[in-house]
N, C-alpha and C positions, 0 to 999 in steps of 0.2 A: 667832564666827568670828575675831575679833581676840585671844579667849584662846588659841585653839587654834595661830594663825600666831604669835604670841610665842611658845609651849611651843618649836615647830617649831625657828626661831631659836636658842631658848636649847640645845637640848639639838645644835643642829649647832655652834653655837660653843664648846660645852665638847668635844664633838669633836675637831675643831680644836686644841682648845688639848691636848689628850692625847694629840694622833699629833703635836706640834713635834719634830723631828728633837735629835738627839743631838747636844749640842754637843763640839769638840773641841778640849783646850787645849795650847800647844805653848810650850818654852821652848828655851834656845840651849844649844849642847853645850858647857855649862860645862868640862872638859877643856882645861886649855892645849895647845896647838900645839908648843910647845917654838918655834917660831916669831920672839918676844919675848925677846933677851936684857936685861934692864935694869943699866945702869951707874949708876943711881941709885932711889931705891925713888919710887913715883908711886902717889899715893892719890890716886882719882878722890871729888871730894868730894860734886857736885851734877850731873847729867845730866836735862835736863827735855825733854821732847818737846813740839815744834811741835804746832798748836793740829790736824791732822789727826790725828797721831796719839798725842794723849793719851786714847783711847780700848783699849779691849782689841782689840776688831777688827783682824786683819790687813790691812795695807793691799794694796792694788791698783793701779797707775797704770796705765789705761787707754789714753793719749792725754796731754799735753802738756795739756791744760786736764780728762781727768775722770778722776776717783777713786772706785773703789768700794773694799767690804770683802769677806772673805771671810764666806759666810753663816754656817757655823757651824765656824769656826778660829777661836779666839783663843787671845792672849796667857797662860800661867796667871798672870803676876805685870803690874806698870805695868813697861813700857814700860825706862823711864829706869832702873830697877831691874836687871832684864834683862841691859841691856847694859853698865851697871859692873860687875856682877860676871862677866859676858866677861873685859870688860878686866883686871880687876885677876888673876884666875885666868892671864889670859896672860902678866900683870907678872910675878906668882910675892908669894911672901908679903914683905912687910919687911924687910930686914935692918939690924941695929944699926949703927951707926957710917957708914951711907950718906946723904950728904943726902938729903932728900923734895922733889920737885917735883909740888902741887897740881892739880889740873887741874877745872875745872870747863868747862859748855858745856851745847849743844843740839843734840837728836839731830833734823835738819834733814828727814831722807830716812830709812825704814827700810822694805822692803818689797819687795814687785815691782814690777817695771815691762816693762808688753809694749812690747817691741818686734819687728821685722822677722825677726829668726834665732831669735825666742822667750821664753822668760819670761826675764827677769835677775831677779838680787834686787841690790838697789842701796842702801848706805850712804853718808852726808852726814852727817859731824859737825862742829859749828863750836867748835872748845876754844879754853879760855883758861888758861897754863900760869903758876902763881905759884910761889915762893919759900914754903917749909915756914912761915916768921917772918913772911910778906905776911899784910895783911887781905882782905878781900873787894874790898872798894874803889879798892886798890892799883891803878896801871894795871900789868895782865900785862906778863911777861919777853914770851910769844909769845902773839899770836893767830893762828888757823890753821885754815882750813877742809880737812877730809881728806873725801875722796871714793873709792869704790870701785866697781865694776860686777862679778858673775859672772854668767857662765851657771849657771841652774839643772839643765841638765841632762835632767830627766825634768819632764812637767807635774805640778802639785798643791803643796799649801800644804805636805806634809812636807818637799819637794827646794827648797821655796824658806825654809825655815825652817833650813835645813842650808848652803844656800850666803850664807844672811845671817850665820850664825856664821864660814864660813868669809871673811867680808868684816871682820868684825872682828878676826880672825886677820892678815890683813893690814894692816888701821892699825893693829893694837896695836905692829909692827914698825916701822913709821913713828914713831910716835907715840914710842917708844921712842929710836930717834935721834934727834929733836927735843927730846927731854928730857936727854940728855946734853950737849948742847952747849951747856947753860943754864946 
């Protein structure tokens, strides 16, 4: 009897594990904006993600205290990966004879957030902007938290993965005036 209820078991849980649904992987639409003009060339050096979302899982903010993921959306690359070459695609490439302004930081907020009129996708970066010739250690020209909010528009993790690029489109513009004046 006890052989027969393990078989039972076993052959429902390999079941189970052969109908797991299709996972789906999504990145940011690399494509500058045109958006971004830079008066100085800015290499984003280090970008690390807050301890919710150094995971692949797309985030969720539920409520002001709970976070979920999306079940089967994620990330195709990390996180912090991601979103510098956003930025730097928005910067435009190098050019010779421009000074470099560094930028390192932590990507605070990346995701959805329900609210009341509907899904937003919301970006929170906290930068730290140095001198091309600066060490790591240096204390930054600027520190500076940039915050963004859009509407997503239409429900699902495609339209919030599309207005999260177009949230970095927007601080890449900010971010861009702040580094000129350094």
């Amino acid at each position: 009897m006890n052989r027969a209820y393990v078989t039972v078991l076993a052959v429902l849980w390999i079941a189970g594990c052969a109908s797991a649904p299709d996972l789906h992987y999504y990145t940011l639409d690399m494509r500058p904006s045109g958006a971004a003009q830079a008066a100085k060339n800015i290499r984003i050096e280090r970008l690390r993600e807050a301890e919710p979302l150094a995971r692949k899982d797309i985030l969720i903010q539920r409520s002001p205290t709970q976070v979920e993921y999306y079940a089967v959306d994620q990330w195709a690359a990390a996180l912090g990966e991601l979103v510098s070459q956003k930025l730097e695609a928005e910067f435009g490439p190098p050019e010779e004879g421009r000074p470099t302004v560094v930028v390192t930081g932590t990507i605070l907020e990346f995701g959805q957030v329900d609210a009341a009129g509907g899904a937003e996708a919301s970006v929170r970066l906290k930068l730290e902007f140095r001198g091309e010739d600066m060490g790591r250690y240096d204390e930054p020209l600027l520190t500076k938290t940039y915050a963004v909010r859009l509407p997503t528009g239409t429900p699902g993790c495609g339209a919030v993965v599309e207005a999260l690029s177009r949230c970095l489109e927007n601080l890449a513009a900010e971010i861009v005036s702040d580094a000129a004046g350094l």
